[in-house]
FIKOL-233406 format. One record per residue (C-alpha): residue number from 1; residue in one letter; x, y, z. Coordinates in Angstrom, 3 decimals. Each point is the difference from the previous one (the first is absolute). Layout:
N
   num   residuo       east      north         up
   NUM         A          X          Y          Z
...
//
This chain:
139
   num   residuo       east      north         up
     1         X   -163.648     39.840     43.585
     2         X      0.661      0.564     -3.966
     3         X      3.173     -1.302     -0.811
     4         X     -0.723     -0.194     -4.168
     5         X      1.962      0.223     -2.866
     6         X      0.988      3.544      0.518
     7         X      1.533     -0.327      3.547
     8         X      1.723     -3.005     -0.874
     9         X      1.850      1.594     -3.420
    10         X      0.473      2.858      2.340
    11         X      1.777     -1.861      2.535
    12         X      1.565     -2.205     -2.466
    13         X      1.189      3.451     -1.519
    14         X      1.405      1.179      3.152
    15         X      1.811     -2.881      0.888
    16         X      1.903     -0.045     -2.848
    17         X      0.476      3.829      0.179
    18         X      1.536     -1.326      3.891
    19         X      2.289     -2.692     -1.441
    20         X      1.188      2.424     -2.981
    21         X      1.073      2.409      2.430
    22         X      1.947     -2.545      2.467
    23         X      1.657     -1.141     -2.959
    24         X      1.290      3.283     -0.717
    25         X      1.540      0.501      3.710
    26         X      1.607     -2.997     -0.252
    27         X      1.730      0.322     -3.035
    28         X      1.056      3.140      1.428
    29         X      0.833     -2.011      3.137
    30         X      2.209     -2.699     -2.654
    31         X      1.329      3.332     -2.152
    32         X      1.781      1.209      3.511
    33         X      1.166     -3.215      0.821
    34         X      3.498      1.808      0.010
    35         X     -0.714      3.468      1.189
    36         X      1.489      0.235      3.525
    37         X     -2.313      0.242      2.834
    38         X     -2.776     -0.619     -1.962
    39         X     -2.835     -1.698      1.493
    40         X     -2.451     -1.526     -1.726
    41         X     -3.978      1.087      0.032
    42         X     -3.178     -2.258     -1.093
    43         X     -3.183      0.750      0.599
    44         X     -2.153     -0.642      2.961
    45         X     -3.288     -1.223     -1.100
    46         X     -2.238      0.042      3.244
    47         X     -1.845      3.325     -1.451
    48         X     -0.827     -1.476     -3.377
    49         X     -1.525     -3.635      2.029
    50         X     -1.640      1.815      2.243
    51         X     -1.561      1.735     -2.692
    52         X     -0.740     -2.814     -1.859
    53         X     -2.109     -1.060      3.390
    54         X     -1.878      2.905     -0.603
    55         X     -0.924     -0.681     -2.965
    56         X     -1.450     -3.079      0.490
    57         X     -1.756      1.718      2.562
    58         X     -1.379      1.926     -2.579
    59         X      2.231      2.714      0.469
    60         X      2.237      1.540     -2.887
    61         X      3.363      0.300     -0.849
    62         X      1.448      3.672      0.153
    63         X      3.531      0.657     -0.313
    64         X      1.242      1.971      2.564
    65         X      2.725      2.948     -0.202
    66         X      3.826     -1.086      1.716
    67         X      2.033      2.927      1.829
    68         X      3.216     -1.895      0.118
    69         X      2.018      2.875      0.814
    70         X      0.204      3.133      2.417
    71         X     -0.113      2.378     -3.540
    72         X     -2.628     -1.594     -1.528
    73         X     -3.926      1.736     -0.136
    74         X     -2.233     -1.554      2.904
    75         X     -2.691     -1.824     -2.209
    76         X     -3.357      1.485      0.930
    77         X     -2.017     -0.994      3.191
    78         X     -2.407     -2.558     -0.737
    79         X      1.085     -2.857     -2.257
    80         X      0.167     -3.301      0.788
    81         X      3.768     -0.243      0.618
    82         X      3.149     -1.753     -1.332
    83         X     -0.931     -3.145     -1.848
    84         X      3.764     -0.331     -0.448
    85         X      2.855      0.581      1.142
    86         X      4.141     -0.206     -1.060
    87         X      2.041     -0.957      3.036
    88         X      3.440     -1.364      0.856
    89         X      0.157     -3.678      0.585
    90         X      3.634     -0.981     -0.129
    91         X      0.924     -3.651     -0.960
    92         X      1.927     -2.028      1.735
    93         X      3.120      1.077     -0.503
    94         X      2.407      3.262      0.543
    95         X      3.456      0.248     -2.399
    96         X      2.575      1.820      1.199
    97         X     -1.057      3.468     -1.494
    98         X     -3.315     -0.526      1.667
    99         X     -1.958     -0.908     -2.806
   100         X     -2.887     -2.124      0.953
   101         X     -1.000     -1.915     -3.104
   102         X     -0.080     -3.222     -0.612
   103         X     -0.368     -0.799     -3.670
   104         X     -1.359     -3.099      0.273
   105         X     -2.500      0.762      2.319
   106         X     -1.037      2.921     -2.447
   107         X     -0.249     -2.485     -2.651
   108         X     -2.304     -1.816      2.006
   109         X     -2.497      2.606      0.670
   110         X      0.118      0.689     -3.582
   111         X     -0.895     -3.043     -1.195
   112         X     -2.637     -0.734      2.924
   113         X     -1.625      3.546     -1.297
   114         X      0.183     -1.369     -3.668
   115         X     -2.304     -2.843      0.646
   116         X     -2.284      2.157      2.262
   117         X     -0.590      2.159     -3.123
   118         X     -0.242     -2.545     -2.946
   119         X     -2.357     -1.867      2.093
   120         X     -2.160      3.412      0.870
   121         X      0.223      0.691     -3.565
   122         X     -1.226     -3.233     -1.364
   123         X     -2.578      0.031      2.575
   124         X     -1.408      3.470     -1.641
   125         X      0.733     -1.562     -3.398
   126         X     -1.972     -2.971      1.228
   127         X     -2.923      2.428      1.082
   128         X     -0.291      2.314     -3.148
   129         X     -0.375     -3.583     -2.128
   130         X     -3.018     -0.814      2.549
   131         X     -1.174      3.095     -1.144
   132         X      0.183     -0.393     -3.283
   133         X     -1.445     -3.305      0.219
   134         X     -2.983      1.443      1.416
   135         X     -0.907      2.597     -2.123
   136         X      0.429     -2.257     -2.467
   137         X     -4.357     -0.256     -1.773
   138         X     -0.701     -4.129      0.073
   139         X      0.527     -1.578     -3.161
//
């Protein structure tokens, strides 16, 4: 199995592509925090670890098409699926109007997806310096 420079960057990549997008759904998750019957989304990730299995495998890493409603275009027959996908996962609490998010809890996620990036990020900041070290002629 090759697991080199190129398939790590590329997973580091996609990771962080993974953890942008969650942080968008939750701030759209903390920006509803007092729409009624809201209830909030995240992401579930089993499609993006499982195809992070595969790529140690020596797989790749393809990014699948989502039909996440009746009107939308089948993607074509063929690909390799939903890496992820957006679905409800209510907190732990229900106000009144039905509204199912709990700000704190948000807040939480937020700052638990935070760290996941910075520390994928300094991990491919840490590899491009190995790099650069490398290519570096002797003195």
């Amino acid at each position: 199995m090759a697991f080199g420079p190129d398939s790590i960057f590329a997973t580091l990549k996609a990771r962080m592509q993974v953890l942008s997008t969650r942080e968008r759904v939750v701030a759209e998750n903390i920006a509803n925090a007092n729409t009624p019957g809201y209830t909030p989304k995240d992401l579930n990730l089993e499609g993006f670890e499982s195809a992070l299995r595969a790529v140690r495998r020596g797989g790749t890493i393809g990014a699948g098409l989502a039909r996440t409603h009746a009107g939308h275009i089948a993607p074509p027959s063929g690909g390799n699926g939903n890496l992820l996908r957006i679905s409800d996962t209510p907190d732990s609490e229900t106000t009144i109007d039905g509204n199912r998010v709990v700000v704190e809890e948000q807040m939480l996620k937020l700052s638990d997806t935070r760290g996941q990036y910075e520390q994928a990020a300094s991990l491919y900041r840490t590899g491009l310096q190995f790099l650069r070290t490398a290519s570096r002629p002797p003195r």
